[in-house]
N, C-alpha and C positions, 0 to 999 in steps of 0.2 A: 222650626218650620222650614227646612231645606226644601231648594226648588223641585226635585224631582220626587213630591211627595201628591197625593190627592189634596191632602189640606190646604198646599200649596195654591192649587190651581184655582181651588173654590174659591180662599182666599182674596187669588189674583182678580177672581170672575167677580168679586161682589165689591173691591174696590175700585174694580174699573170701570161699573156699571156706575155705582155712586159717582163717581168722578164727572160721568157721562152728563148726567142727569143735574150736576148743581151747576147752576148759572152763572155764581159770584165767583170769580179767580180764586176770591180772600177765601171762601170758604173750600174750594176746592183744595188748596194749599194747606188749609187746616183738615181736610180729610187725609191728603196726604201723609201730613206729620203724623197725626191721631194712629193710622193704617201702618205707620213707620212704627211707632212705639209701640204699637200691638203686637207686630210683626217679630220684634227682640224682645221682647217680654214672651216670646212662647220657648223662648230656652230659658230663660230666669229673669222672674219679675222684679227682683229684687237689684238685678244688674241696670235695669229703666236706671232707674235713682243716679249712679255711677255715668250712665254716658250725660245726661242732663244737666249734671254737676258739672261735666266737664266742658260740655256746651256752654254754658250760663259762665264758668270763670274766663275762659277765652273770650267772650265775647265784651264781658266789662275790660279785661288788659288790654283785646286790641283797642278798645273806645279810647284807653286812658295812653296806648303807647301813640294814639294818631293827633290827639289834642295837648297831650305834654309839649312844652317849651324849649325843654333841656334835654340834654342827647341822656343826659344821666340819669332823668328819668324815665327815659321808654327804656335805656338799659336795663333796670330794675323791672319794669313790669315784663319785659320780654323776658328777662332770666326765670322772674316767678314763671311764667308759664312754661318754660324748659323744665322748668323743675316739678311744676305740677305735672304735668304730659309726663315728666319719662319718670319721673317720680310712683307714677299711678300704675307704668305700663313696666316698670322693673318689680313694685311690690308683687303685681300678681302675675305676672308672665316667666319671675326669674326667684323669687323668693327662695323655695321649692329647689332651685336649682343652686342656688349660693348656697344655702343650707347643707346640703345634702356634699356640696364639692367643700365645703367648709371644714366638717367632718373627716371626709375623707384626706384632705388636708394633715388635720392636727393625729390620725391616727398614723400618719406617717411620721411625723416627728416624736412620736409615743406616747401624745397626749388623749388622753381617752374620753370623748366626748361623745356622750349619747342623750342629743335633745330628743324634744316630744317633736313628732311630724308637726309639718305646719298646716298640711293638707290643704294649702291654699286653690284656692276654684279659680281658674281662667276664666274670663267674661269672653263669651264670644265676639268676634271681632275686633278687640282691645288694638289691637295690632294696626285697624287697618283706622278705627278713627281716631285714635288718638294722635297719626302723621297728620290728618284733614286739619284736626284745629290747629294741630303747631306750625305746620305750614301755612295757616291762614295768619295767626298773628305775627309770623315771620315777613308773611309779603306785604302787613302793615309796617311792622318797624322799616323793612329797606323800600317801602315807600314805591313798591308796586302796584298796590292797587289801596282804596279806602276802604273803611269797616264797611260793612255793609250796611243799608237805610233802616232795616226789618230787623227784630228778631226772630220773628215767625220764619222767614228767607234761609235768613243764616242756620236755624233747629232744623229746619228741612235738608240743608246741606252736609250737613253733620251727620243725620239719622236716615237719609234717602230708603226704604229701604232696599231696590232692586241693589245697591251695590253693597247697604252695609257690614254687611256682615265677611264677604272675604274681596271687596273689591271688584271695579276698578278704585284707585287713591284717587278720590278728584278734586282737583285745585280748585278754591274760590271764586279764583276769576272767568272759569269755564262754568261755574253751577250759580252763580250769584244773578249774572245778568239776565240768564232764561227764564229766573223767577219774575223780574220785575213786567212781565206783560205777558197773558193770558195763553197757555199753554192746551193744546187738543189736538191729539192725532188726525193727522188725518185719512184718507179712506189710503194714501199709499206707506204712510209709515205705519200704519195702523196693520197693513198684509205686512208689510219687510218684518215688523216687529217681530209679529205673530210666527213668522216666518226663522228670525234667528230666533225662539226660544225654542220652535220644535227642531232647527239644527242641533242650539245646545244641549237640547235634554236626549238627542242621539248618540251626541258625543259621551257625554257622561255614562247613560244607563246601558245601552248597546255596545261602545267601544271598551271606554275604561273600563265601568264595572263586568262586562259579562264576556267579555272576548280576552282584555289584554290581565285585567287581576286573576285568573284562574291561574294562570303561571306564575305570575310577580309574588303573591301571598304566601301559597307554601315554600318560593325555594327561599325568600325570604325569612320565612317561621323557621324556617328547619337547615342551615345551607350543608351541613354537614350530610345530608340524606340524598343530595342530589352533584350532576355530576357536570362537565361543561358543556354537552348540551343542551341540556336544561336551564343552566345560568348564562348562558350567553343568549339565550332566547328569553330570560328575564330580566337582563341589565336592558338589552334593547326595546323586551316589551315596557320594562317602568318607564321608558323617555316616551314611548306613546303614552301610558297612562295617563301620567300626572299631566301632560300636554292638555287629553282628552277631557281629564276631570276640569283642572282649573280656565282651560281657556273655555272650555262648558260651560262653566260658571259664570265666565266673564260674556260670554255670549249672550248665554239666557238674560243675566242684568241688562246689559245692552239692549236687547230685543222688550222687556217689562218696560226701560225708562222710556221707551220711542213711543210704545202704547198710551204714553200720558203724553206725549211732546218733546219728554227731554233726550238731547242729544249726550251720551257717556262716551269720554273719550275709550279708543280701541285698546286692547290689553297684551296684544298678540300679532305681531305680524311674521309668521310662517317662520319662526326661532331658529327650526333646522335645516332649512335653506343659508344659513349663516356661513360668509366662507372669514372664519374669524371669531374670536370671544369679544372682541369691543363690539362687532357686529352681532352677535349672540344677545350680548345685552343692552340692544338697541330695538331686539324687538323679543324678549322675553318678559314677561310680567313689567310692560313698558312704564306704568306707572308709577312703580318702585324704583326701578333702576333711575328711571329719571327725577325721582324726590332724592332717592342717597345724591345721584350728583349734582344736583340744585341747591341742598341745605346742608349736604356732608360734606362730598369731596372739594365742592366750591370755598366754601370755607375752609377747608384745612391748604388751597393756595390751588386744588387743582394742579392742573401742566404748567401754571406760572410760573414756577419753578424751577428750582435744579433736577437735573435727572434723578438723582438719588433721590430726591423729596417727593417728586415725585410718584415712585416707586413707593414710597412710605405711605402718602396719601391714598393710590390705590389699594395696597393693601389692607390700611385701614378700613376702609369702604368696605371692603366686600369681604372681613371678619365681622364686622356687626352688621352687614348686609345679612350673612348667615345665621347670624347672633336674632336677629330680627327673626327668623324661620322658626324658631324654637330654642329651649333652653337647655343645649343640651351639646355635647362638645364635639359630635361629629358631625352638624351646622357651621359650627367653627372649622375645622377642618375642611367643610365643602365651600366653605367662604372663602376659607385661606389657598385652599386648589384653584379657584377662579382668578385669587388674585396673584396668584405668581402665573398662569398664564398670562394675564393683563398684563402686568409688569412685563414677562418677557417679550409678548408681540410687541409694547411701547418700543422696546430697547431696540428691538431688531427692524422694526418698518417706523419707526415716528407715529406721528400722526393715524398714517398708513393703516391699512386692515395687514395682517400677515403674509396674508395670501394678494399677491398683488392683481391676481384673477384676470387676467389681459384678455383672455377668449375662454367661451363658452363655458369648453369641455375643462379647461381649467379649475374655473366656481363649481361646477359640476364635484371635482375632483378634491375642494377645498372644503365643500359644502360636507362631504359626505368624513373627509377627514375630521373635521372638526364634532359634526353628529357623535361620532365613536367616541370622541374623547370628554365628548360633556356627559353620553353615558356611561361611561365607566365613573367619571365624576358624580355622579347621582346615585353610586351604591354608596357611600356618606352619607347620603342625605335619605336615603330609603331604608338603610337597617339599623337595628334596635341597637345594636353596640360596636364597638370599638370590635371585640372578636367575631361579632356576624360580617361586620365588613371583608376584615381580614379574611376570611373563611371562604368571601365571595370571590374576591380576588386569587383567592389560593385555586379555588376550584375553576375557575376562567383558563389557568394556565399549566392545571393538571392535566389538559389532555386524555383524558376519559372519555371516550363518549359512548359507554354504557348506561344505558339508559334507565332511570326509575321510571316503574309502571303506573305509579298515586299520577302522574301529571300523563294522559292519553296521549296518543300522535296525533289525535283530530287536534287538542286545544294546542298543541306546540306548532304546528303547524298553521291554523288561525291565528294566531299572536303573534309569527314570525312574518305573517304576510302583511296582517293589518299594521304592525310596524313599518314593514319596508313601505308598504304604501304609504304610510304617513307620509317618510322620508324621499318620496320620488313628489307627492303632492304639494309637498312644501318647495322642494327646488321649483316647480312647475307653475308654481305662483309666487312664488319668488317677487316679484315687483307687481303683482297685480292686489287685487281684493276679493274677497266673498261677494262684494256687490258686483264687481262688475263682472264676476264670472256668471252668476245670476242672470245679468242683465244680456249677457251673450245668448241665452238662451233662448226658445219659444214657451210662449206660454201654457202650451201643453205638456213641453217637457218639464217645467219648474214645478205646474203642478204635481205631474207624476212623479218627482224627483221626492217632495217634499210630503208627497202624500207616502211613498213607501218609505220616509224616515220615519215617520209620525206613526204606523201600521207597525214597522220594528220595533221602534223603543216600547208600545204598550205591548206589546207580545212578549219581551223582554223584561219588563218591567214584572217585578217579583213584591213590589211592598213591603220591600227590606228597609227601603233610603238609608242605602248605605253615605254618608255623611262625604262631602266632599274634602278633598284631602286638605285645601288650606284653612278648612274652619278652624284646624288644630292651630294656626297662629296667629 
């Protein structure tokens, strides 16, 4: 049931009514859950089972890791839950993928190894709540926050569904306290709400899907058929894309939870506006980057360290940061590219962003350097192999610019601008927000603004629902 579907919205319309209309907190909260577990049961009923399980075993370690005596036994029950958590989210996220590189392995050494597929199924969103509960029995053991009072609270936190399925990650102590008292939009988060999910589903349906994927897809499918530029107008269109799709995504959740009361932290703040990769990933998919370095790089020593260790710690981060994307080795690769930039701005400014940006036109200059180089970093993360990449970067620097006719000059031209505007609108808010740029406005221009998104995306809107890109992880 992805958001930019009809199902979707009826969906959204008949739980929010019900919501409306019960009186009791308690039971509203059990609509919620009930409308959460409906919600992921429309991709496989049988996967309900598997988050529940996961629910219900985090929920007795953190009881047993807050009321144990001995440090050696909340040791033991925090490990069991590392171990169930990534236990659960390695058999079916990587299975498939050890398998397969296993093989390929021993056919190198001459050993001839031909298992049965394992054909193992991905539960959607495995990725994104299986961080929620280990992070929650995590900030029980180091004694940030208590279990929570409820189970109903805690199942609801787990399974939300505006974010469950690709995010925002949200922390316990951000989703646990809005439950304990009686939650109702009201008439102004009730417009804002209403307001970011017809932003997001602009982003998504109009940007991503119908302006910047018509280029991204085929040179992508095909890179050998197309020439530089075509691929420089699709390495640049995928940084708007996938912007477009997930921070969509993260919009529209944002904008569903405000319509019941709750507040989802932001997923996004304007990434290519970045004059910097430590800046990059301070406001790219902010909710991940800030769990790898809370429960990852914090424990592997962080900068407390020697510089060489360092270096080691970043790296590691942001290989299984990639590693986290998918299962598949040019994730790793796109992981391993972010972290030897990290590593190298560490070396060269400390602390420091790279770019020490002292006026304007500088960050200007830093902002847009930096843009270029995380897109060309995202042809890893966008094509199908190790030789599509290759292929892509070959063709970026072949110098052709004969043109294939399959991609028009109207869509190379739309993709090339709706890009650059991304990337002038993101410097341009650069320290501000969607709210307050809103709020600058009159109230006849917001509606007009908001009414010609809402008039685009259904005129755009085809009934494909094409799937947003992070469901894949």
């Amino acid at each position: 049931m992805p958001f930019n579907s009809y199902t979707f919205l009826i969906f959204f319309f008949l739980v929010a009514v019900s919501h409306h209309f019960l009186k009791s907190w308690k039971w509203q909260k059990t609509n919620l859950l009930v409308a959460s577990y409906l919600f992921y049961s429309a991709w496989n009923p049988l996967f309900v089972f598997l988050l529940m399980a996961s629910t219900l075993f985090d929920w007795i370690l953190a009881k047993r890791i807050f009321l144990a005596e001995k440090t050696k036994a909340k040791k033991v029950c925090l490990t069991a839950s590392i171990a169930m958590n990534l236990g659960l989210l390695g058999y079916f996220k990587y299975g498939n993928f050890l398998l397969e590189t296993s093989v390929v392995f021993l056919n190198c050494l001459g050993i001839h190894f031909s298992p049965a597929p394992a054909d193992i199924v991905l539960p959607v969103g495995i990725s994104f709540y299986t961080f929620q509960t280990l992070s929650y029995t995590i900030d029980v053991y180091r004694k940030k926050i208590e279990p929570g009072k409820s189970f109903m609270d805690y199942a609801l936190y787990v399974s939300f569904f505006p974010q469950l399925v690709a995010g925002p990650i949200v922390r316990a102590h951000d989703f646990l306290p809005q439950c304990e008292t009686p939650r109702k939009a009201d008439k102004d988060q009730l417009g804002w709400g209403l307001s970011l999910i017809t932003i997001g589903l602009f982003m998504k349906i109009v940007l991503a899907d119908n302006i910047l994927a018509p280029v991204v897809d085929p040179v992508y499918a095909d890179p050998d058929n197309f020439r530089s530029i075509e691929t420089w107008t699709a390495v640049f269109a995928f940084s708007g894309q996938i912007f477009c799709d997930f921070s969509g995504y993260s919009t529209v959740a944002i904008g569903v939870a405000l319509c019941f009361g709750f507040a989802l932290p932001d997923n996004f703040k304007y990434p290519y506006a970045s004059a910097g990769f430590r800046e990059f990933w301070g406001r790219w998919h902010i909710s991940l980057s800030s769990w790898l370095r809370d429960y990852l790089y914090a424990s592997l020593g962080g900068n407390r360290v020697s510089a060489a260790r360092t270096g080691v710690n970043l790296m590691l981060t942001m290989l299984l940061g990639g590693l986290w994307h998918g299962a598949s080795w040019l994730f790793v690769i796109w992981g391993g590219v972010h972290g030897l930039y990290l590593i190298l701005e560490h070396s060269l400014a400390g602390r420091r962003s790279l770019f020490p940006a002292p006026e304007n036109h500088w960050k200007i200059a830093s902002s847009i350097f930096t843009f270029v180089i995380v897109s060309l970093t995202w042809v890893f993360f966008r094509s199908e192999n190790v030789p599509d990449a290759m292929g892509i970067f070959h063709n970026l620097y072949s110098f052709s610019w004969t043109r294939n006719p399959s991609i028009s000059s109207a869509a190379l031209a739309f993709a090339a601008a709706t890009s650059l505007f991304l990337l002038a609108w993101h410097i341009y808010m650069r320290n501000s927000s969607i709210e307050s740029f809103f709020s600058r406005l009159s109230s006849i221009v917001r509606i007009l603004l908001l009414l010609s998104m809402a008039i685009t995306t259904f005129l755009f809107f085809s009934g494909d629902n094409n799937a947003f890109i992070y469901f894949q992880f």
